[in-house]
C-alpha positions in Angstrom: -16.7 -24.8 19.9 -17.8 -22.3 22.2 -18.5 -22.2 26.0 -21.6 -21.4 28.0 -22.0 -17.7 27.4 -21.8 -17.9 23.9 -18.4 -16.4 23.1 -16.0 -18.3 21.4 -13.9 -21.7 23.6 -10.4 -19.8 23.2 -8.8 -22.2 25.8 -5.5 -23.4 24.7 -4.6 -27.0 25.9 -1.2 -27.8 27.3 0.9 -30.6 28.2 1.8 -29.8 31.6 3.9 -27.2 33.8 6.8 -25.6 32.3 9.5 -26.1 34.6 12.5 -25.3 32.2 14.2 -21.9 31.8 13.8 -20.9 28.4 17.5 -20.6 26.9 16.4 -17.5 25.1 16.5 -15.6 28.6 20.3 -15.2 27.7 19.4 -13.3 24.4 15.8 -10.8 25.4 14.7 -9.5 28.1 10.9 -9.2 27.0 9.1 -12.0 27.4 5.3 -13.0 27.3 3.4 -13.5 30.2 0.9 -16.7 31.2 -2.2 -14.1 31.2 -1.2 -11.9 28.4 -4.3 -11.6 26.2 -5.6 -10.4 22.8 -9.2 -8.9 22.5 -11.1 -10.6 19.6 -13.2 -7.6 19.1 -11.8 -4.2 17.3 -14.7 -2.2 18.0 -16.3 -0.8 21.3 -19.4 -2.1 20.0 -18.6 -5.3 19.7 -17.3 -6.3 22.9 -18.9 -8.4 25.3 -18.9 -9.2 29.0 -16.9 -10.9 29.7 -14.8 -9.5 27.0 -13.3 -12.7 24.6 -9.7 -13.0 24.2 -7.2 -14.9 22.4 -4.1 -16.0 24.1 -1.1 -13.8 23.3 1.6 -16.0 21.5 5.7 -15.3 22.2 8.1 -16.5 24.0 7.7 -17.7 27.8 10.4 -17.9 30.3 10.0 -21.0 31.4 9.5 -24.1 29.2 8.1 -27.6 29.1 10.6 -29.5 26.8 14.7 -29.6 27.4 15.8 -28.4 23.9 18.8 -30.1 23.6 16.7 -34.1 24.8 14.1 -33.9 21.5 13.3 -34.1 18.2 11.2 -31.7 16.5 9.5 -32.5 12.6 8.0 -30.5 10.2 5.5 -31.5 7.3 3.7 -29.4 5.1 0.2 -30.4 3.0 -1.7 -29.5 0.4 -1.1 -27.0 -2.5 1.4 -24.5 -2.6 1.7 -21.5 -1.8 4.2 -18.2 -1.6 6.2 -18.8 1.3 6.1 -22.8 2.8 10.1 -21.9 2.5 10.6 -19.2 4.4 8.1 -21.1 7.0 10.1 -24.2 7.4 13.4 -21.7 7.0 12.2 -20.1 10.1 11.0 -22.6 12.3 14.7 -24.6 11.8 16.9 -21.4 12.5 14.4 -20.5 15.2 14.7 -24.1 16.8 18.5 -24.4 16.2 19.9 -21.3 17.0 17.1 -19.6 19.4 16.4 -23.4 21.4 19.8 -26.0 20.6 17.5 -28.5 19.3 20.0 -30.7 17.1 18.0 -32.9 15.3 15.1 -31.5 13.0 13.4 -33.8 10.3 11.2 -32.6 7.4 8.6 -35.1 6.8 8.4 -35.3 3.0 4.9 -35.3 0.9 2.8 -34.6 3.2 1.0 -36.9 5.7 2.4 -39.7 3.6 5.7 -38.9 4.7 4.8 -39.1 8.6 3.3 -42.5 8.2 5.6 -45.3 9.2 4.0 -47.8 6.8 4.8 -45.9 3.4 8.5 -45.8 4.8 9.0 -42.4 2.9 12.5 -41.2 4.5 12.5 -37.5 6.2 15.2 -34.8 5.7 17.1 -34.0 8.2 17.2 -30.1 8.0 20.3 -28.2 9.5 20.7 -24.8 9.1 22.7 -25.4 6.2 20.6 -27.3 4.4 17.8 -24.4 4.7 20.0 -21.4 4.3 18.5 -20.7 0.5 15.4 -22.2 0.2 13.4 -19.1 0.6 14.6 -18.0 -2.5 12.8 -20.8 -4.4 9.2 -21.5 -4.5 7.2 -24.1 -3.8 8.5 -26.4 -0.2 11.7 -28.4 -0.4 9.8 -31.0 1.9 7.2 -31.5 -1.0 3.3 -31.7 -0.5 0.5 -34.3 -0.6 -3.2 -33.8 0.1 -5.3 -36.4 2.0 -5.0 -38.0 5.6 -3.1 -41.0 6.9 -4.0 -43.0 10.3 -2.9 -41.4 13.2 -1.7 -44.9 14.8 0.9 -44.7 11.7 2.0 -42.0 12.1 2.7 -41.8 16.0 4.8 -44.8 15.2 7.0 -42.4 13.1 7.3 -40.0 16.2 7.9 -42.3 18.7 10.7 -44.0 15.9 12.0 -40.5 15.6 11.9 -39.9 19.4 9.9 -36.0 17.9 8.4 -34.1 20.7 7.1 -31.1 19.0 5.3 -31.4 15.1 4.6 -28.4 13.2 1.7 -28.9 10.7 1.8 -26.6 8.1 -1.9 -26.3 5.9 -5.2 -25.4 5.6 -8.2 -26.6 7.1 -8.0 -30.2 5.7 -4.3 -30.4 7.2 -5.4 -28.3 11.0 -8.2 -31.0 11.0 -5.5 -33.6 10.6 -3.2 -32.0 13.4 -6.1 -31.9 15.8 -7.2 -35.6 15.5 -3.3 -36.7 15.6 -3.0 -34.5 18.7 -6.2 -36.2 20.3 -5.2 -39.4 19.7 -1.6 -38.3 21.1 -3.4 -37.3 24.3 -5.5 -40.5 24.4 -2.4 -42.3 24.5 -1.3 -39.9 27.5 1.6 -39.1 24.8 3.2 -36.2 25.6 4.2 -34.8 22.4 3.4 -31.1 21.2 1.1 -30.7 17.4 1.2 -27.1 16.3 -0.3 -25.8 13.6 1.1 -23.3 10.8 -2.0 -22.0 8.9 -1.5 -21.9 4.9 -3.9 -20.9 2.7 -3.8 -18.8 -0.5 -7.2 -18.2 -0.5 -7.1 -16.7 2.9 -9.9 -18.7 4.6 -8.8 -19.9 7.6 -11.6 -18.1 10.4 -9.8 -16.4 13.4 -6.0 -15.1 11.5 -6.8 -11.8 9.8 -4.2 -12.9 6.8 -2.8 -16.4 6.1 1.3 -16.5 4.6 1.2 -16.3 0.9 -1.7 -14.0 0.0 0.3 -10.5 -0.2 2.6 -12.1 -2.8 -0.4 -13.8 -4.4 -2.5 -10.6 -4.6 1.1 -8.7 -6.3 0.8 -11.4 -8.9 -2.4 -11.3 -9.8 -2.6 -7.8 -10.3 0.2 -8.1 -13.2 -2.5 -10.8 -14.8 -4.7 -7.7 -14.5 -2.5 -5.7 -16.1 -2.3 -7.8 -18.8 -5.5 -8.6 -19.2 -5.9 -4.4 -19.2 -3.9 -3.9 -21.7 -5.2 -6.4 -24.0 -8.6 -5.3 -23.7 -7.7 -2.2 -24.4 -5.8 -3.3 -27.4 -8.9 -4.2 -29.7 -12.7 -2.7 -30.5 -14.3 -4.2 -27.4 -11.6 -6.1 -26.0 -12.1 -8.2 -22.9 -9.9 -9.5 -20.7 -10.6 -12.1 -19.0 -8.5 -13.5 -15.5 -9.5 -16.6 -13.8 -7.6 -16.2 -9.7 -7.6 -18.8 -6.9 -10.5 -18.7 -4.5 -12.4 -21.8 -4.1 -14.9 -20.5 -1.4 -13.5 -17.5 -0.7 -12.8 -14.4 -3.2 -10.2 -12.4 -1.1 -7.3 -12.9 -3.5 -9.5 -11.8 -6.5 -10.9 -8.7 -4.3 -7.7 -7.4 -3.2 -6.6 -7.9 -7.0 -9.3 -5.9 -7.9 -9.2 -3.0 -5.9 -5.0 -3.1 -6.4 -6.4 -2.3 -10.2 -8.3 0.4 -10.8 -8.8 -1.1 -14.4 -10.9 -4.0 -13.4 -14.7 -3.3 -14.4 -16.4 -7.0 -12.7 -15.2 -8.7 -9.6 -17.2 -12.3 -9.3 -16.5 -14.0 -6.3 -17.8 -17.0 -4.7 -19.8 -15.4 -1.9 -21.8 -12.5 -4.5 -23.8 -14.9 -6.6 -24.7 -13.3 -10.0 -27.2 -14.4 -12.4 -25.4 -15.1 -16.1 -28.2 -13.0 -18.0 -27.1 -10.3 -15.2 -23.9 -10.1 -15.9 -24.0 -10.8 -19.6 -26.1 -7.7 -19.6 -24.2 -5.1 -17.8 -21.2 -6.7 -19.7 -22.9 -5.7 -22.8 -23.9 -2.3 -21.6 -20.1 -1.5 -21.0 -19.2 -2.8 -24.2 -21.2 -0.6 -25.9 -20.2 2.5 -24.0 -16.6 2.0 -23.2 -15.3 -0.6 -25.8 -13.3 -2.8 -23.6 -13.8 -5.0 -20.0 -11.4 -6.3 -17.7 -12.7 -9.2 -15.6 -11.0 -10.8 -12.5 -13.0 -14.1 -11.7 -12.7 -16.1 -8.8 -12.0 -19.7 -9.7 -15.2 -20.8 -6.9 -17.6 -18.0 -8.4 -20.6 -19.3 -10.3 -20.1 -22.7 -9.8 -24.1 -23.1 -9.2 -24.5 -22.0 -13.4 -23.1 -25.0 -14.3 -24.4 -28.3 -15.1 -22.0 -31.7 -14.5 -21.5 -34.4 -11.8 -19.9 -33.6 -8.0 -16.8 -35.1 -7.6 -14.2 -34.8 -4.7 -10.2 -34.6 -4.3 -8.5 -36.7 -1.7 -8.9 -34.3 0.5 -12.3 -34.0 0.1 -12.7 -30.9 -1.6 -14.6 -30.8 -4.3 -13.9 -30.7 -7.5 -14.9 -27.0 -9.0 -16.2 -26.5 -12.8 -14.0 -24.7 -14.8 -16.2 -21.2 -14.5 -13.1 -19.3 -16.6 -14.0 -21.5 -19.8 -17.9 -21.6 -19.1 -18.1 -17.7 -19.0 -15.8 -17.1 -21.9 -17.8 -19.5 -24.2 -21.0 -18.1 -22.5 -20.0 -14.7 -23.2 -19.0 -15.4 -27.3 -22.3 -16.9 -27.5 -23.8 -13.9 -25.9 -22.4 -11.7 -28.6 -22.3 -13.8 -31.3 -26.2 -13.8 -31.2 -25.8 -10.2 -30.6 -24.4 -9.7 -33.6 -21.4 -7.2 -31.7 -17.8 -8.4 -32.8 -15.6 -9.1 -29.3 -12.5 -10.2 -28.7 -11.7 -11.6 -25.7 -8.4 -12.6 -24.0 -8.6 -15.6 -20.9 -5.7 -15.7 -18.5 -5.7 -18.2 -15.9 -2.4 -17.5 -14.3 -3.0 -19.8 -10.8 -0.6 -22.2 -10.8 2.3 -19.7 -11.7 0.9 -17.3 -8.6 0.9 -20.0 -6.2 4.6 -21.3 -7.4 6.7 -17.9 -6.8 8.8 -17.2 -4.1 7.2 -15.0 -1.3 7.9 -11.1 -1.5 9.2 -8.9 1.0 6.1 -8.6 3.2 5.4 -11.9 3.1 9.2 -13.1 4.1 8.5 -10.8 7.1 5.4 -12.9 8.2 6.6 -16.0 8.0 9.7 -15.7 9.8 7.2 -14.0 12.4 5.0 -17.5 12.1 7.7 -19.5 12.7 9.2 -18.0 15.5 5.7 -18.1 17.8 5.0 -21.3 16.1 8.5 -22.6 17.8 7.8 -20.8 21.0 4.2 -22.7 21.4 5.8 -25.9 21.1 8.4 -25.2 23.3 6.3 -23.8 26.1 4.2 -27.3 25.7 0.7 -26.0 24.0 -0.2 -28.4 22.0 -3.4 -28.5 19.1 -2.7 -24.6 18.4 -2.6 -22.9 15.5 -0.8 -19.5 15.1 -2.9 -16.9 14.2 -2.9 -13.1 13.6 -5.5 -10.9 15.1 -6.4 -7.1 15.9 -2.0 -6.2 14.9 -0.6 -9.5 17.4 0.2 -13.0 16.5 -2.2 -15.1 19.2 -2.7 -18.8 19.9 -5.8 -20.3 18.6 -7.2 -23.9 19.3 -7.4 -25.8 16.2 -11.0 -26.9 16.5 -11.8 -23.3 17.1 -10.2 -22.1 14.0 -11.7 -25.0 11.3 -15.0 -25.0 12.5 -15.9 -22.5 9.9 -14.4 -20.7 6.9 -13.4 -17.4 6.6 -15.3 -15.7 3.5 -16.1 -11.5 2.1 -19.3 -10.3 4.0 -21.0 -9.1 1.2 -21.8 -5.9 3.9 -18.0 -5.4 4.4 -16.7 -2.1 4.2 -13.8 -4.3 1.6 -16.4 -5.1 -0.4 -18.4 -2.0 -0.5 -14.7 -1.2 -1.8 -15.0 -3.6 -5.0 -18.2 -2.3 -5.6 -17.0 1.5 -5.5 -14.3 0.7 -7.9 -15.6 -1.3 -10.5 -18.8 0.3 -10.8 -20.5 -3.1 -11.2 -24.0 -3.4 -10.4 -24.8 -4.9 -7.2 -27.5 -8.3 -7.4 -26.5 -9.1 -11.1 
């Protein structure tokens, strides 16, 4: 998606002029202006002429929906993650209290829960209702992977009489929003889709960090800990942590440099060769006595041997690399003849479960406030993002049409690198 000079298509799409005065006029007096822009680049170097910008997201004055005429919906897909609570928390208080909307229903399970056919009934969220919730994990809305037709579910909006959705997901769910919100326009339907980028593994291109990952990263590093000590605990010990990271290591890199204990980061986008590693592994064995591993869950899928499968959502299914490279390194040094003990953790589904912390509460609330104020100002197949310190509106196509992953020349991995000590190319 990009337009004829080669910088990215930033172009937001909207449903028409705003002609309504934005009820929050009566509680701020700083509002965002139509031309109000965010530069994509961060260094001098890098910008270009033209210079590419993202649109700045906030509050407008003037709006395209009458608050207190609509519906708004929320659904949320895919796996969990640290703070879908505080998300849907935010977008509720932000659309009752900020706009008068009245009626706000949480479409349950996913996509399933939008389609009219399945006849799964929504929630009707009230401030009430979502007082607490962000001090549980998981969503009280509940999750689904895998898409439903888009004919389906615009029957459920039109039922509903919804004007603005909010999609919150990763790519599989953005990529959803954006064909809903095509097909809403090819029906000259004028109802807002706004997207609420969640992903643990922080992959989503074009929003510096996703919801999620800061809590995510805190957890991990008490795996680490663990792992640490255990290693520690017996004649070369190893400890051995398997994180979330399908295609992209940032959970297991931040982890890592949160840890000063951690002697091998693998990721998905270092390759290593197994005789590599198994050989420096060896070499700090037998001058150290104990290893501490944190593993990326997507790292060295190409070293095993086994049949492609896919989820519903397409994804495919990854080997389990923790239990290949624990058995691979017992072998290693049972043939060796050097007496290990090693210690696997794979802590991923109690990381992703928890309630957000502090830092990530903050964000969220943040998302769901611009998130609200897109919809209301009619944009429509947006995504909220976060770039160069501001929140910024970023066209869904723009944001899936590649994945965010560690440059292996990045200044935040030269970081891993300095702190583990590992050999680079193993």
């Amino acid at each position: 998606m990009h337009n004829g000079s080669g910088s990215p298509n930033t172009h937001i799409r909207t449903l028409g002029t705003s002609h309504f005065s934005s009820p929050l006029q009566s509680q701020r007096d700083v509002f965002v202006e139509e031309d109000s822009r965010v530069l994509l680049a961060s260094m001098l170097d890098e910008l270009q002429n033209p210079p590419a910008t993202f649109e700045l997201a906030g509050p407008r004055r003037k709006i395209f929906f009458n608050p207190t005429k609509i519906a708004c919906g929320i659904v949320t897909c895919g796996g969990l993650c640290p703070g879908l609570n505080d998300v849907i928390r935010s977008v509720v208080m932000t659309l009752s209290y900020s706009y008068g909307v009245e009626r706000i229903y949480g479409f349950r399970y996913g996509y399933a829960g939008l389609a009219a056919s399945l006849g799964i009934e929504p929630l009707l969220l009230t401030p009430e209702v979502v007082q607490d919730i962000h001090d549980d994990g998981g969503t009280v809305l509940g999750s689904s992977r895998g898409p439903q037709d888009s004919g389906d579910m615009i029957e459920r909006l039109q039922q509903m009489d919804v004007r603005i959705l909010f999609a919150v997901g990763g790519d599989g769910t953005l990529r959803g929003a954006s064909a809903l919100a095509q097909e809403l326009q090819n029906r000259d339907l004028p109802i807002s889709v706004i997207g609420i980028p969640k992903t643990i593994d922080n992959d989503i291109h074009w929003i510096e960090r996703s919801f999620g990952v800061a809590t995510a990263v805190e957890e991990a590093s008490r795996a680490l800990e663990a792992a640490h000590a255990e290693a520690r605990g017996a004649y070369n010990g190893i400890g051995l942590v398997k994180l979330m990271g399908r295609y992209s290591g940032f959970i297991t890199a931040h982890a890592t440099l949160a840890n000063a204990d951690v002697n091998f980061c693998l990721v998905p986008e270092a390759p290593f060769s197994l005789e590599g590693f198994l050989a420096a592994l060896e070499e700090r064995l037998l001058t150290r006595h104990h290893a501490v591993i944190a593993l990326a869950e997507g790292a060295g899928q190409d070293l095993i041997q086994g049949e492609e499968t896919k989820d519903a959502s397409g994804n495919i299914r990854l080997k389990d690399i923790g239990l290949f490279l624990k058995e691979a390194i017992g072998r290693h040094f049972d043939r060796k003849g050097l007496e290990t003990t090693i210690k696997y953790i794979d802590p991923s589904y109690i990381i992703r479960s928890v309630p957000a912390n502090a830092v990530d509460s903050e964000f969220c609330l943040a998302l769901g406030q611009h998130a609200v104020h897109a919809g209301m100002s009619g944009r429509t197949e947006v995504m909220v993002g976060y770039w160069n310190q501001r929140f910024t509106h970023v066209p869904i196509a723009l944001a899936t049409q590649q994945r965010k992953q560690i440059d292996p020349q990045s200044e935040l991995w030269q970081q891993v690198l300095g702190a583990t000590g590992q050999p680079r190319g193993m």
